[in-house]
PDB file as gemmi writes it, atoms N, CA and C in Angstrom:
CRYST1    1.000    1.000    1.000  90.00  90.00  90.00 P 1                      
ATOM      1  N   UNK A   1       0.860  -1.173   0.000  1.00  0.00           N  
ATOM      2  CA  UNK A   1       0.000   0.000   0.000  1.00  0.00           C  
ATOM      3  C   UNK A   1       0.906   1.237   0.000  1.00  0.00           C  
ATOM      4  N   UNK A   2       0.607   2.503  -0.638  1.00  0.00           N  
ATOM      5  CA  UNK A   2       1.575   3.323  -0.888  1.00  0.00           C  
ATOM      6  C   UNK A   2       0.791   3.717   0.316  1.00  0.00           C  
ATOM      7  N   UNK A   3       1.763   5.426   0.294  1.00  0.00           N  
ATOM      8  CA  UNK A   3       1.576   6.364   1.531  1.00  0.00           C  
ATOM      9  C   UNK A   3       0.028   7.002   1.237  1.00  0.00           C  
ATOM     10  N   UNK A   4       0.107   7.463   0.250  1.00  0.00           N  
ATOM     11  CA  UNK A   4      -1.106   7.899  -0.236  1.00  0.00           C  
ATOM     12  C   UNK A   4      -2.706   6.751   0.226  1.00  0.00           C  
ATOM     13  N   UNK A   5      -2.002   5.827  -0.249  1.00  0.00           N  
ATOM     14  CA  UNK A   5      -3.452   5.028   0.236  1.00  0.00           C  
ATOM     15  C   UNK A   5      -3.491   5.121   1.951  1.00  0.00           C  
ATOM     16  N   UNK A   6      -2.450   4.295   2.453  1.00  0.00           N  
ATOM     17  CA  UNK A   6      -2.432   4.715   3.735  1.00  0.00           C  
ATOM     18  C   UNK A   6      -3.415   5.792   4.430  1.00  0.00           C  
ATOM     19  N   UNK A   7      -2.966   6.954   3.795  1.00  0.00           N  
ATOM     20  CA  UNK A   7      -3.505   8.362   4.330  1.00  0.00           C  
ATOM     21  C   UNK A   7      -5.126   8.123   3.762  1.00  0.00           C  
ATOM     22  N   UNK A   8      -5.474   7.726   2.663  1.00  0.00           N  
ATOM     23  CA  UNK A   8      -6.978   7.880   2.531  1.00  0.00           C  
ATOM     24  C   UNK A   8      -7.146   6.730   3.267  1.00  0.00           C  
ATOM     25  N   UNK A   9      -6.552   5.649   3.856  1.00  0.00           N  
ATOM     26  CA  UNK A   9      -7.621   4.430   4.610  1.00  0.00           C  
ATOM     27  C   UNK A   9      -7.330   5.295   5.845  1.00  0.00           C  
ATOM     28  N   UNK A  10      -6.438   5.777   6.401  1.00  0.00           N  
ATOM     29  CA  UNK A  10      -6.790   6.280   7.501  1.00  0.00           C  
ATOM     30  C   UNK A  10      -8.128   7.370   7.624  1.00  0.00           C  
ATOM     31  N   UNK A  11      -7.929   8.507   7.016  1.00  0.00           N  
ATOM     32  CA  UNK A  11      -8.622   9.196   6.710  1.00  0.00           C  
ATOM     33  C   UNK A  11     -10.449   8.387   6.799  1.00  0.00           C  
ATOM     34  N   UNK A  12     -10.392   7.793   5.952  1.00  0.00           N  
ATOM     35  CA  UNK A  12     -11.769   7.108   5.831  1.00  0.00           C  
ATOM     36  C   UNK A  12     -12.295   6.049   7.301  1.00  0.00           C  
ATOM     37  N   UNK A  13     -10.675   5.507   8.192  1.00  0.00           N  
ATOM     38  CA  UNK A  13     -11.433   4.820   9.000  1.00  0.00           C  
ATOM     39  C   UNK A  13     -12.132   6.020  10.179  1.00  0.00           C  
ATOM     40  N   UNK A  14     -11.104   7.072  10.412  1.00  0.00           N  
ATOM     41  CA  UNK A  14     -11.578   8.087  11.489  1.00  0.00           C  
ATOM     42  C   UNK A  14     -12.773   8.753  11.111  1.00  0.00           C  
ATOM     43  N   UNK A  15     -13.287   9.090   9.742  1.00  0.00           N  
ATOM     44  CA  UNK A  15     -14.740   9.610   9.438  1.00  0.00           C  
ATOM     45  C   UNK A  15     -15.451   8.529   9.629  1.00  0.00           C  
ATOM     46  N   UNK A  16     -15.552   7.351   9.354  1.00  0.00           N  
ATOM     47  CA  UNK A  16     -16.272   6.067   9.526  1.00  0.00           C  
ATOM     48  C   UNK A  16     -16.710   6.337  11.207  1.00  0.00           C  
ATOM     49  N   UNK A  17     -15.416   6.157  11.911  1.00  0.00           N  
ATOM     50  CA  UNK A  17     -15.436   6.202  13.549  1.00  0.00           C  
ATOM     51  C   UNK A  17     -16.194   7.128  14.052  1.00  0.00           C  
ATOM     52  N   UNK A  18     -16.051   8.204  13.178  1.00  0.00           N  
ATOM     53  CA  UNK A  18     -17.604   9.911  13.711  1.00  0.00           C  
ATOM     54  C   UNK A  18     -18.401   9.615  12.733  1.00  0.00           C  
ATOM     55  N   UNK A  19     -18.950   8.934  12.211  1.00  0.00           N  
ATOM     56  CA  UNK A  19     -20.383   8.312  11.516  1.00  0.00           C  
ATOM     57  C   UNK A  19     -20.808   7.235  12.576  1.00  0.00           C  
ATOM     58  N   UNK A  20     -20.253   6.300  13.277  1.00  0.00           N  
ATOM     59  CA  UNK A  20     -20.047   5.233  14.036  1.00  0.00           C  
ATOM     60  C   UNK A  20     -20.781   5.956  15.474  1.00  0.00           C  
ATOM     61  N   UNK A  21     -20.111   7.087  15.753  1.00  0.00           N  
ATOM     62  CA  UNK A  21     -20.315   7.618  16.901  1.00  0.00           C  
ATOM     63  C   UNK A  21     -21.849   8.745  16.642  1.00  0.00           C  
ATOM     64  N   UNK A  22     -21.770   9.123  15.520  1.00  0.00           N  
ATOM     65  CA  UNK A  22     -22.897   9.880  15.659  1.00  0.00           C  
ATOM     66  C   UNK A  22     -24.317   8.989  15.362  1.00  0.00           C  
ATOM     67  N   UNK A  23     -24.044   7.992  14.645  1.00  0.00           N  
ATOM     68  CA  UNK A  23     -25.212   7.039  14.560  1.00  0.00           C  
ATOM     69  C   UNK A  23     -25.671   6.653  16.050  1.00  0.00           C  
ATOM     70  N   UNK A  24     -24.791   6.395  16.505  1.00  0.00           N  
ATOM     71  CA  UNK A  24     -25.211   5.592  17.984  1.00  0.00           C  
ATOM     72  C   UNK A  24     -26.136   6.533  18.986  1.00  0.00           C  
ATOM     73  N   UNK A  25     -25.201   8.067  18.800  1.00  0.00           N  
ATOM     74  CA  UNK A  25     -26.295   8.699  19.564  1.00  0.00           C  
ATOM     75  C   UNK A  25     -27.542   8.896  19.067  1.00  0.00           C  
ATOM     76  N   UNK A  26     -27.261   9.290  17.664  1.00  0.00           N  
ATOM     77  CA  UNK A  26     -29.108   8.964  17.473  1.00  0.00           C  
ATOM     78  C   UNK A  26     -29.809   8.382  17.490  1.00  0.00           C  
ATOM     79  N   UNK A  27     -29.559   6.723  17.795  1.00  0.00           N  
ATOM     80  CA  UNK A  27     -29.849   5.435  17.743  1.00  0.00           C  
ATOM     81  C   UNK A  27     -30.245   5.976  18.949  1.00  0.00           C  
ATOM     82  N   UNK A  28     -29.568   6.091  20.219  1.00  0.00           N  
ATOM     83  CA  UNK A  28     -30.473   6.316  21.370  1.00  0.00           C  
ATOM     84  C   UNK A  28     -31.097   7.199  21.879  1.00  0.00           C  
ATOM     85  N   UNK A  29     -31.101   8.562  21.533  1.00  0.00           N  
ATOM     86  CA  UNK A  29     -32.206   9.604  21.341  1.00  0.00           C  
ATOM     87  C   UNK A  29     -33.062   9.235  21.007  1.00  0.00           C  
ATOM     88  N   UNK A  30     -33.728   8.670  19.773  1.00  0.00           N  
ATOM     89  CA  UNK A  30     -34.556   8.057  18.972  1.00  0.00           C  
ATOM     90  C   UNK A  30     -35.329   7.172  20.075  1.00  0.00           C  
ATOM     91  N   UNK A  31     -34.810   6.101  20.583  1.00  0.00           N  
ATOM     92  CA  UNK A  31     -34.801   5.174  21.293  1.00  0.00           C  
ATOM     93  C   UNK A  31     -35.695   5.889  22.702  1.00  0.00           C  
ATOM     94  N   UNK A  32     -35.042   6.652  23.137  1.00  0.00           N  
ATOM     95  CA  UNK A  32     -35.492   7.799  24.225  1.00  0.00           C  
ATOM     96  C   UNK A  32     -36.654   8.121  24.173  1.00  0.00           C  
ATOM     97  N   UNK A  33     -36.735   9.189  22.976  1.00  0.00           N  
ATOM     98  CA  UNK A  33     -37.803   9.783  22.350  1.00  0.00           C  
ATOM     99  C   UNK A  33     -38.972   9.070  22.115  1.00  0.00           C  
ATOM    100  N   UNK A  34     -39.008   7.575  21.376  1.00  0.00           N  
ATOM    101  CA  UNK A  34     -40.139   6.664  21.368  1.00  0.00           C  
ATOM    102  C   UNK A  34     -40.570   6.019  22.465  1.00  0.00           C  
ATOM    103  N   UNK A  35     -39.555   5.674  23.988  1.00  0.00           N  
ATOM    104  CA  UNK A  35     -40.295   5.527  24.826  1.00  0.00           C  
ATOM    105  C   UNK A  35     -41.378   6.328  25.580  1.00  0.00           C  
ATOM    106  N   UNK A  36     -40.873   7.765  25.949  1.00  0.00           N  
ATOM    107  CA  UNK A  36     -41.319   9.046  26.450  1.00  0.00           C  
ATOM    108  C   UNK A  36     -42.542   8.953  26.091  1.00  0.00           C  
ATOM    109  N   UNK A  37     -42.537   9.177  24.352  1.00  0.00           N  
ATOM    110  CA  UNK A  37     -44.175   9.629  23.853  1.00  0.00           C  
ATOM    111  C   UNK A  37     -45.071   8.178  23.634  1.00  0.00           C  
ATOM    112  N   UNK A  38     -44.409   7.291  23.886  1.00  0.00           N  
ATOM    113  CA  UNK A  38     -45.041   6.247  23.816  1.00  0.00           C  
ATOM    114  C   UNK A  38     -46.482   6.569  24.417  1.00  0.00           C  
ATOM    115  N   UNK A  39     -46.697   7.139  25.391  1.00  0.00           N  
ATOM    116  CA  UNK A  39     -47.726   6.910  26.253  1.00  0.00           C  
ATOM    117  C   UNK A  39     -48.494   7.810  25.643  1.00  0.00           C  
ATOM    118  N   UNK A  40     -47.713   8.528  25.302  1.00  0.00           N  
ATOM    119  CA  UNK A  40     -48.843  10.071  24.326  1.00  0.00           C  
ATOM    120  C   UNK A  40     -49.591   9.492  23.095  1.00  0.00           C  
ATOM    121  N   UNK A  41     -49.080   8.973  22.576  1.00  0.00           N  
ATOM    122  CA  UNK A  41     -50.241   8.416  21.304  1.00  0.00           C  
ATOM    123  C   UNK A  41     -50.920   7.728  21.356  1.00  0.00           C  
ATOM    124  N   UNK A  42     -52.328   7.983  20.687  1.00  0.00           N  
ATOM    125  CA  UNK A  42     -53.642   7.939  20.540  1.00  0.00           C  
ATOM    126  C   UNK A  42     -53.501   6.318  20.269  1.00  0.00           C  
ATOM    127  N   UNK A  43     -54.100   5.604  21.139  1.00  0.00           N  
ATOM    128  CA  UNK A  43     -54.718   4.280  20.791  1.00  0.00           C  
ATOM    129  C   UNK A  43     -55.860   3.673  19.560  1.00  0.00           C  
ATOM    130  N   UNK A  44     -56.408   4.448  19.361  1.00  0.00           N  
ATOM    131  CA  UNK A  44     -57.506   4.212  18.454  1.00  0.00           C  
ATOM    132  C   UNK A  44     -56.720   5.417  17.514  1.00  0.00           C  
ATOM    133  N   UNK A  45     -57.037   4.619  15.363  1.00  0.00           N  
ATOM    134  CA  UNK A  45     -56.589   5.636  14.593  1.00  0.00           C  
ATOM    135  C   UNK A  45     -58.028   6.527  14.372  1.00  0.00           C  
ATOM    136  N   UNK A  46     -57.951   7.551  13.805  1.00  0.00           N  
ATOM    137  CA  UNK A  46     -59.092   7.985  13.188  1.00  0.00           C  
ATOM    138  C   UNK A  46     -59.299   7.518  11.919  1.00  0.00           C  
ATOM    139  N   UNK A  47     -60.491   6.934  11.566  1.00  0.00           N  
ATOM    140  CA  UNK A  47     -61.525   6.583  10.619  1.00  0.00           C  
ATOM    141  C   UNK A  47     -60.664   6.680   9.507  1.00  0.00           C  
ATOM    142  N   UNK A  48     -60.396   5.623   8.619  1.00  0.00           N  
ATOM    143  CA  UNK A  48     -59.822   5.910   7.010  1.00  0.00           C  
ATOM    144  C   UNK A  48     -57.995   5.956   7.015  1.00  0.00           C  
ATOM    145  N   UNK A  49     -57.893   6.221   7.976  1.00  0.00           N  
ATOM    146  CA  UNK A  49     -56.345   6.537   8.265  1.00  0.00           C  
ATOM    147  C   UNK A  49     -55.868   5.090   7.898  1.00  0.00           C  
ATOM    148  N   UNK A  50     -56.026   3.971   8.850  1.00  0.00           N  
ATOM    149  CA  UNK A  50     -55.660   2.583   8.840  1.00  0.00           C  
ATOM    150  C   UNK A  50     -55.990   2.350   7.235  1.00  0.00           C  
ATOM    151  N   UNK A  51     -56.639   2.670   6.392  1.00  0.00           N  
ATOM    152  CA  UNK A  51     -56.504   2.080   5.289  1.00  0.00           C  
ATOM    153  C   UNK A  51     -55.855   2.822   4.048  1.00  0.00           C  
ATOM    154  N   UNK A  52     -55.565   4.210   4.522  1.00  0.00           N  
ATOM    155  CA  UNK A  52     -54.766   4.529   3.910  1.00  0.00           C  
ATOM    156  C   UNK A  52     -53.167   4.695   4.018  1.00  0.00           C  
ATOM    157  N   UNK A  53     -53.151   3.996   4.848  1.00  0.00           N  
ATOM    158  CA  UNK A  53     -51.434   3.991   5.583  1.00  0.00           C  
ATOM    159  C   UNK A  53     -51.255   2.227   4.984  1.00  0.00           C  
ATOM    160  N   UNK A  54     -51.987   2.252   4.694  1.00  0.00           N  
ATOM    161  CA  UNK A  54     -51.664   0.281   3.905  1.00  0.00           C  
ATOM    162  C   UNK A  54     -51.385   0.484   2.505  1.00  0.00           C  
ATOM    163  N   UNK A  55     -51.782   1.338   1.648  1.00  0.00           N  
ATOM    164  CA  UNK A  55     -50.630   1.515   1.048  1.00  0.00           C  
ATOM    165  C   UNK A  55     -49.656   2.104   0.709  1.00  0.00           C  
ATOM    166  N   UNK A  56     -48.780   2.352   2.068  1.00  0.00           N  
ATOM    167  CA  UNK A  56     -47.772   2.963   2.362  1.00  0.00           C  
ATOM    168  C   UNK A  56     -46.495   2.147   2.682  1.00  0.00           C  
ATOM    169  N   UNK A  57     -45.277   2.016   1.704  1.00  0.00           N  
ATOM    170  CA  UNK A  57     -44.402   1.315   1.932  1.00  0.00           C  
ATOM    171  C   UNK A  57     -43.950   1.005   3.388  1.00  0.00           C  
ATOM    172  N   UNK A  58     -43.254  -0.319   3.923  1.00  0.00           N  
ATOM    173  CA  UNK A  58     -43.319  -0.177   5.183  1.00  0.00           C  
ATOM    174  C   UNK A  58     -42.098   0.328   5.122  1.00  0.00           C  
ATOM    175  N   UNK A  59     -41.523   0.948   6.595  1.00  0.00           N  
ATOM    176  CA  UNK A  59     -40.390   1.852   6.382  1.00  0.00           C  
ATOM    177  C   UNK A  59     -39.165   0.983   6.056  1.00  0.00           C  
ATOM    178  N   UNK A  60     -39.405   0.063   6.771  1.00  0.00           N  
ATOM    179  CA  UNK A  60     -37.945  -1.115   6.196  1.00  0.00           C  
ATOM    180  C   UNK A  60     -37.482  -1.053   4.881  1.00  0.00           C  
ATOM    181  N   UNK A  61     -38.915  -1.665   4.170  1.00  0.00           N  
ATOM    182  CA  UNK A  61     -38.752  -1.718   2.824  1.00  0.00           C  
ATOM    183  C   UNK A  61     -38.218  -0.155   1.829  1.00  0.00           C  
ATOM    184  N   UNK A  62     -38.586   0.978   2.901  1.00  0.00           N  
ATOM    185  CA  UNK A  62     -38.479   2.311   2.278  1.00  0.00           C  
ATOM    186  C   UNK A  62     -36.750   2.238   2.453  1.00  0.00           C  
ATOM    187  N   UNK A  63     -36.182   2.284   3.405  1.00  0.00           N  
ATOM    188  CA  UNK A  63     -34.942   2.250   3.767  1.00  0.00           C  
ATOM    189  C   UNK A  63     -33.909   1.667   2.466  1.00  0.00           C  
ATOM    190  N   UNK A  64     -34.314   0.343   2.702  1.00  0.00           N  
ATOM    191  CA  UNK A  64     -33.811  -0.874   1.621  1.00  0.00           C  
ATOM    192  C   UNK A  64     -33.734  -0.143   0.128  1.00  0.00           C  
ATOM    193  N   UNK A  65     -34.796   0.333  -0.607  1.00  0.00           N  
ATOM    194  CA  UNK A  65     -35.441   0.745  -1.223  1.00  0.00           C  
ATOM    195  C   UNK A  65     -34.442   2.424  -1.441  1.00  0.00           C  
ATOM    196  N   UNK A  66     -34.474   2.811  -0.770  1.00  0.00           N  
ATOM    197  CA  UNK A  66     -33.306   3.975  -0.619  1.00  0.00           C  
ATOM    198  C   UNK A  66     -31.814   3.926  -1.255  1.00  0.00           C  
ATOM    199  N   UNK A  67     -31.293   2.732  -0.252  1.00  0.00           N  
ATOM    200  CA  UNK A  67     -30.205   2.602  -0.051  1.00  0.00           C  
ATOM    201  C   UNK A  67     -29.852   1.581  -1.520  1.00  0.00           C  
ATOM    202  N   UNK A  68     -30.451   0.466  -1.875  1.00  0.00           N  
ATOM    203  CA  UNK A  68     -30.472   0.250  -3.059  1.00  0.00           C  
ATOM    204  C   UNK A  68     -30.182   1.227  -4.151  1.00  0.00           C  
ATOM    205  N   UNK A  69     -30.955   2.068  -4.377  1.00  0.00           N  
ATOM    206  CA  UNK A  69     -30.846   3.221  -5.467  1.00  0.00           C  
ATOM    207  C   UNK A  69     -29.655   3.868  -5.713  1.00  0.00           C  
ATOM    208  N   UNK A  70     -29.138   4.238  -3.661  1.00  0.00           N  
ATOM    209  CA  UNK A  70     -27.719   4.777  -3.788  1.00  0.00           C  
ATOM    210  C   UNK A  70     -26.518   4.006  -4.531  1.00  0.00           C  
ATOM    211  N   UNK A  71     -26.538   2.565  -3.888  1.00  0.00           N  
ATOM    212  CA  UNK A  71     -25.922   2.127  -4.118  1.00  0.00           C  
ATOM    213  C   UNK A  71     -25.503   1.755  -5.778  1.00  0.00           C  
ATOM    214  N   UNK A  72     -26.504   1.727  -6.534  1.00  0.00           N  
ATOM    215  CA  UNK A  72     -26.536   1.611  -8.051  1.00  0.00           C  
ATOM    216  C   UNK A  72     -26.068   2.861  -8.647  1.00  0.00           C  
ATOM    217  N   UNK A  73     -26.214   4.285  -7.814  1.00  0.00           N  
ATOM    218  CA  UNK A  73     -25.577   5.439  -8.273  1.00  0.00           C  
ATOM    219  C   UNK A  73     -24.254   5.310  -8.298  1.00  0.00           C  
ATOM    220  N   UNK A  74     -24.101   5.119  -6.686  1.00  0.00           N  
ATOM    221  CA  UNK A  74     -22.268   4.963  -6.230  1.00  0.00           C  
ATOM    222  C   UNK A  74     -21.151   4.472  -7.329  1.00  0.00           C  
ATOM    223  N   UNK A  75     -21.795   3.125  -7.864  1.00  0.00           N  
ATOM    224  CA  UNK A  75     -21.264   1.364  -8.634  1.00  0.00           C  
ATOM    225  C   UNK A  75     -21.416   2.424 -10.297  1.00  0.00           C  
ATOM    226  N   UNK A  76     -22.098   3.241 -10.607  1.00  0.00           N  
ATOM    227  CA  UNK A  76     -21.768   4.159 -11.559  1.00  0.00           C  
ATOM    228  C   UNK A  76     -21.340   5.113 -11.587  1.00  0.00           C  
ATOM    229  N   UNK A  77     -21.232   6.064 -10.390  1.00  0.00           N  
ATOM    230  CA  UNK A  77     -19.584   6.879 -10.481  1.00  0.00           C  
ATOM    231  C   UNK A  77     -18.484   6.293 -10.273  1.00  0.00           C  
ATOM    232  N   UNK A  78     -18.616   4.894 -10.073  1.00  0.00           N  
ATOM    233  CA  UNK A  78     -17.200   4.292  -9.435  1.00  0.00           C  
ATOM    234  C   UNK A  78     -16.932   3.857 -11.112  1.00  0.00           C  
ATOM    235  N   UNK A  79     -18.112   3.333 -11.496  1.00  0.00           N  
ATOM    236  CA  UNK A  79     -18.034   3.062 -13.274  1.00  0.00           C  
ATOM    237  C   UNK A  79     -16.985   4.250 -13.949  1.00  0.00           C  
ATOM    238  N   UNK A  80     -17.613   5.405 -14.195  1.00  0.00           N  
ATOM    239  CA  UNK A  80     -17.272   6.115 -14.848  1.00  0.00           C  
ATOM    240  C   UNK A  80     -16.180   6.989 -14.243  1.00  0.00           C  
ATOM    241  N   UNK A  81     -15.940   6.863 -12.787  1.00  0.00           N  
ATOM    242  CA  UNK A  81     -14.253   7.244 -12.251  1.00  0.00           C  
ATOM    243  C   UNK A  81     -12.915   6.458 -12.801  1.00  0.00           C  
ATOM    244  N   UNK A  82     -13.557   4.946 -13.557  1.00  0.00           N  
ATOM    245  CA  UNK A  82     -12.630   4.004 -14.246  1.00  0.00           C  
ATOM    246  C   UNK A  82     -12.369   4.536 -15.758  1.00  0.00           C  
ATOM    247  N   UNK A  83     -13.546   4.553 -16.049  1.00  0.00           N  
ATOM    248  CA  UNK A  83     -13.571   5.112 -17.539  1.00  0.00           C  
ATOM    249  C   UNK A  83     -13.077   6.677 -18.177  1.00  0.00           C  
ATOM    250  N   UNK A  84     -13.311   7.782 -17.092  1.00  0.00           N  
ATOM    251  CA  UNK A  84     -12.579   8.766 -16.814  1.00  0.00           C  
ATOM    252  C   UNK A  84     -10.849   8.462 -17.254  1.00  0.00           C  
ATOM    253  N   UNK A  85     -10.507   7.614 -16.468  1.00  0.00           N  
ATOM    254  CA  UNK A  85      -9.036   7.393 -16.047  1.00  0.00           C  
ATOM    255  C   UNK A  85      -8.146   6.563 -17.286  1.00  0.00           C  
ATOM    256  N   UNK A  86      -9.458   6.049 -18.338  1.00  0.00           N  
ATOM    257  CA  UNK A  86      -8.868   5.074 -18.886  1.00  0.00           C  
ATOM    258  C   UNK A  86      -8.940   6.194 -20.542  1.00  0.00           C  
ATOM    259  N   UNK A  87      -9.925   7.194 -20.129  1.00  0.00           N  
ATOM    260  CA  UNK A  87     -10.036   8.284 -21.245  1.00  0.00           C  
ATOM    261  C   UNK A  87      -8.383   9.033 -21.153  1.00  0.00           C  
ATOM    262  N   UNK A  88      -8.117   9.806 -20.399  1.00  0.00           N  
ATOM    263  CA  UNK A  88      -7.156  10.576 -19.568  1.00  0.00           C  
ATOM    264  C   UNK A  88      -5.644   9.963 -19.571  1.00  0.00           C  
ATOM    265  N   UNK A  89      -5.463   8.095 -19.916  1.00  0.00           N  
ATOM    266  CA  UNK A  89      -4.362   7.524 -19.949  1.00  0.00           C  
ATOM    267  C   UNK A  89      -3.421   7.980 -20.900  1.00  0.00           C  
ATOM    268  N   UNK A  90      -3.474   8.164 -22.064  1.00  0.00           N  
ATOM    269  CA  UNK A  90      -2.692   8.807 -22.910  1.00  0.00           C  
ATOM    270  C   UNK A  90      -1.787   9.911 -22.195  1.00  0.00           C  
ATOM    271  N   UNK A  91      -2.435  10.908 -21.627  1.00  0.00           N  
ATOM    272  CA  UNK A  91      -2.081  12.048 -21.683  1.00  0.00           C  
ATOM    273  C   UNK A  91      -1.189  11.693 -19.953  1.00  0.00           C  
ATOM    274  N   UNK A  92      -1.580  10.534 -18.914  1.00  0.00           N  
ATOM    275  CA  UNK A  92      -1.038  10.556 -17.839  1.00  0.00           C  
ATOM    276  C   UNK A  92       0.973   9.553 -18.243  1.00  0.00           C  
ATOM    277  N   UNK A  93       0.187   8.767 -19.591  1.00  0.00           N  
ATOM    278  CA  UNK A  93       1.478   7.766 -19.550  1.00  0.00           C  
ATOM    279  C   UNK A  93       2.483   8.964 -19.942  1.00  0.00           C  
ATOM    280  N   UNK A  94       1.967   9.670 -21.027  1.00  0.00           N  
ATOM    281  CA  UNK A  94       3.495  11.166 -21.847  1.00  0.00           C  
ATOM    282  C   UNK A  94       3.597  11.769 -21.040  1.00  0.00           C  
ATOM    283  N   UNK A  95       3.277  12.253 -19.502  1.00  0.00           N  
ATOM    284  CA  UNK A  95       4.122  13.317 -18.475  1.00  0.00           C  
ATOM    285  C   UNK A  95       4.756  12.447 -17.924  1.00  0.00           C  
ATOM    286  N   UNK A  96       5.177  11.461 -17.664  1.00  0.00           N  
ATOM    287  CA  UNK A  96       6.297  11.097 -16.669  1.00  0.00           C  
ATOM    288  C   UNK A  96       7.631  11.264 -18.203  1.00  0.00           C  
ATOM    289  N   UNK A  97       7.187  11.192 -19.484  1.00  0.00           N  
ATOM    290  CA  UNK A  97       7.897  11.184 -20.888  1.00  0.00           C  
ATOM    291  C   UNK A  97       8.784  12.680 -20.782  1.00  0.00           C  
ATOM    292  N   UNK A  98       7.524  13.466 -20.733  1.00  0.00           N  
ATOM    293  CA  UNK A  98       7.871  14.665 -20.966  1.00  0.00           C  
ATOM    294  C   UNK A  98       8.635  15.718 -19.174  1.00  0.00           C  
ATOM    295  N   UNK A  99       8.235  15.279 -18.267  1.00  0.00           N  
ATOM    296  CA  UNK A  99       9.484  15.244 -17.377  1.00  0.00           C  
ATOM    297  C   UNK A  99      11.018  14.986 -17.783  1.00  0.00           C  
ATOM    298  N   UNK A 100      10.787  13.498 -18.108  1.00  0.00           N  
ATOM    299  CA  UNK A 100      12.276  13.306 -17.865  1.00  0.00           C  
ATOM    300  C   UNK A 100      13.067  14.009 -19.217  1.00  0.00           C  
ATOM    301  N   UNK A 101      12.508  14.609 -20.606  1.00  0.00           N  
ATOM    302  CA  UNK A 101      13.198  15.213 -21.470  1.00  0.00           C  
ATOM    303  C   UNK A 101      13.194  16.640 -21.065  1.00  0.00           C  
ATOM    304  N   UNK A 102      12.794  17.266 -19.810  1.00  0.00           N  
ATOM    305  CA  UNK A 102      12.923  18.563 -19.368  1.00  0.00           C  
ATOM    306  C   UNK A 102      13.869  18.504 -18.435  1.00  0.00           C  
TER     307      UNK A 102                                                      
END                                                                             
């Protein structure tokens, strides 16, 4: 692994580690928050509600459903960060050329 990579895996594990850390607290705020009001919401829905919340993705599936999409974006900039690089080769192989005749 060069230095360079080094520095971006480091780099990427310590932002990972404050994504890591900030998930958790919201994980238990959240957690907090739904016990508290637990008691506050209405037991009975109002009329029509229950059948219109059925066809409403369940949130799991919304999540999934999300993150899927990203992920098919990501897998095509990662596509075209290859294809970029493989456009651009010409011109990266002639500067180490044109260095060493300067």
């Amino acid at each position: 692994m060069t230095q360079a990579q080094e520095y971006v895996q480091k780099v990427t594990d310590q932002v990972l580690d404050g994504v890591r850390t900030a998930q958790a607290a919201t994980l238990s705020t959240v957690g907090f928050w739904a016990q508290a009001t637990q008691s506050l919401t209405p037991k009975a829905s109002r009329p029509g509600v229950a059948a219109w919340s059925e066809r409403l993705p369940q949130p799991s599936a919304l999540v999934d459903d999300v993150y899927n999409a990203f992920e098919k974006v990501i897998a095509n900039q990662r596509e075209f960060g290859h294809q970029l690089l493989a456009a651009a080769q010409p011109v990266v192989e002639a500067a180490p050329a044109a260095k060493k005749k300067a």
